[in-house]
C-alpha positions as CSV (number, residue, x, y, z in Angstrom):
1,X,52.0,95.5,-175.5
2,X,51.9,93.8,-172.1
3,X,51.9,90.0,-172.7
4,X,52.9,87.9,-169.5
5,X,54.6,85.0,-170.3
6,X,53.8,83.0,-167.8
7,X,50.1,83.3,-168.9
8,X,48.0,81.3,-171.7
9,X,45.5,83.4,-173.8
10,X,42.4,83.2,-175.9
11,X,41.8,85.2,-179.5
12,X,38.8,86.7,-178.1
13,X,41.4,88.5,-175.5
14,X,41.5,86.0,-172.1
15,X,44.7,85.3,-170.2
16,X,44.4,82.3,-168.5
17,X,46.4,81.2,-165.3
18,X,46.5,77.8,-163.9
19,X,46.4,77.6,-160.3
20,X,48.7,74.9,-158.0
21,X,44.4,73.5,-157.0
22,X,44.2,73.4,-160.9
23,X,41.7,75.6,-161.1
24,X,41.8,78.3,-163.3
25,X,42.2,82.1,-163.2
26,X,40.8,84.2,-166.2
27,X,40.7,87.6,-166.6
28,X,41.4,90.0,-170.1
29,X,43.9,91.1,-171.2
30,X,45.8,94.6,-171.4
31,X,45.2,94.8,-175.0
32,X,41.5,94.3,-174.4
33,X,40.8,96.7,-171.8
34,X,42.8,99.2,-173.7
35,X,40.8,98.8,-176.6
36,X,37.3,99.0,-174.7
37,X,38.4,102.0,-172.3
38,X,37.6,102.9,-169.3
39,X,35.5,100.0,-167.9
40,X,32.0,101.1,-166.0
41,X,30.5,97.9,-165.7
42,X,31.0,93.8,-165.2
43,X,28.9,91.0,-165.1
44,X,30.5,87.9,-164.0
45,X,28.9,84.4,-164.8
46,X,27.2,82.6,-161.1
47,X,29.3,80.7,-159.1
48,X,28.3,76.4,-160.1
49,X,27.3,77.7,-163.2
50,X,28.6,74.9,-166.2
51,X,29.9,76.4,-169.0
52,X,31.7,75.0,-172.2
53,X,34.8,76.0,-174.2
54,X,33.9,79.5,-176.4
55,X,30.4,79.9,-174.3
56,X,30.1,83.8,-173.3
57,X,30.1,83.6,-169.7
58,X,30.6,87.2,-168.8
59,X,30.1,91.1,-170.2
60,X,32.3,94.2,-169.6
61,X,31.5,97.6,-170.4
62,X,33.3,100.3,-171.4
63,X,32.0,103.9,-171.9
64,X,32.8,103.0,-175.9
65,X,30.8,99.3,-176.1
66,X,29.9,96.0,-174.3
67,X,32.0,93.1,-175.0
68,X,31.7,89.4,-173.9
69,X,34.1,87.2,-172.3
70,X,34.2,83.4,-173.0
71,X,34.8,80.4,-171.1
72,X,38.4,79.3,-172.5
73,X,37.9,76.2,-171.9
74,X,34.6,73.8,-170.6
75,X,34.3,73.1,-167.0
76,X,32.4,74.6,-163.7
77,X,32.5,78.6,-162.3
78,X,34.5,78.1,-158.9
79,X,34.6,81.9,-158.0
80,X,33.5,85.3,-159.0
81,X,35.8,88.3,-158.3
82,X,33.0,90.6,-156.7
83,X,35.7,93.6,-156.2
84,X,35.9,93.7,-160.1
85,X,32.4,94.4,-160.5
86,X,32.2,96.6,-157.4
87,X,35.7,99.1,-159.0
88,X,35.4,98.0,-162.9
89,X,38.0,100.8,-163.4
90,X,40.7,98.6,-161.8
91,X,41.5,96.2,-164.7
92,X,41.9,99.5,-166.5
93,X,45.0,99.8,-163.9
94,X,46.0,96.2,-164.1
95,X,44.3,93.8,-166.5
96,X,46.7,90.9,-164.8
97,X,46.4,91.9,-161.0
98,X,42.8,91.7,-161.4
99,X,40.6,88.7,-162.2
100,X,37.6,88.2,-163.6
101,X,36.1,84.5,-162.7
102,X,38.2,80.9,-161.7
103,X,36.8,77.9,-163.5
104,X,37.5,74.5,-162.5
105,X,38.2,72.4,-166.0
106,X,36.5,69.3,-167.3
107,X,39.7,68.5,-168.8
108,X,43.0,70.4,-167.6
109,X,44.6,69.2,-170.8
110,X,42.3,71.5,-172.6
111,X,44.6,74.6,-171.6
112,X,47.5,73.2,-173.4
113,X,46.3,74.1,-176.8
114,X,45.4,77.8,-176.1
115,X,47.6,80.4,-177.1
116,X,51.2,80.9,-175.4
117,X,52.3,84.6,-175.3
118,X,54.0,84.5,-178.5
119,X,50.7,82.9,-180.0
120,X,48.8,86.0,-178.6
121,X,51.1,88.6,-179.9
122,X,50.9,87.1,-183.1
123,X,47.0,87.1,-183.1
124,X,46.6,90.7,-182.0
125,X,49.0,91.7,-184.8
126,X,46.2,90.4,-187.3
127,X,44.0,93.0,-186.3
């Protein structure tokens, strides 16, 4: 399984990078889009939009089922990665090259308590 170190993660299959601006990257993981498929569609939450910690911000589909993503922690939707939603298929080819939405915390201590790789590894291995 590809787990990035250098990454933080969600249960409900986020990675999470923090940016040097301290905004933050999210996209799913490897694990995720292996287990949806081949992705067909994305919709990606509005740029301003608020959001809090665990709110589902965002959809994918696969050919197999729709899934949401979730904001991993609360704050404000700072980007949208348009090319996701316009070539779905390539977080099938990367899920870590290829973004989903940046968010710009409430709190940036609120990343320190999600999930290191390790912590990741170990949730996936409970399903």
């Amino acid at each position: 399984m590809n787990v990035p170190t250098h990454l933080k993660y969600t249960a409900s299959h986020e990675w999470i990078r923090t940016e040097a601006d301290g905004t933050l990257t999210v996209g799913i993981t490897d694990h995720a889009q292996e287990a949806l498929g081949d992705l067909v569609f994305i919709e990606l939450p509005a740029i301003g939009r608020k959001v809090k910690a665990g709110e589902a911000c965002a959809v994918v589909e696969s050919v197999k089922a729709a899934s949401d993503i979730y904001a991993p922690v609360s704050g404000e939707i700072a980007a949208a990665n348009k090319q996701v939603v316009e070539s779905p298929e390539t977080i099938n080819a990367d899920a870590y090259d290829h973004w989903l939405f940046k968010l710009k915390p409430e709190n940036a201590a609120d990343v320190a308590p999600l999930l290191d790789a390790a912590g990741y590894i170990a949730a996936v291995g409970d399903e």
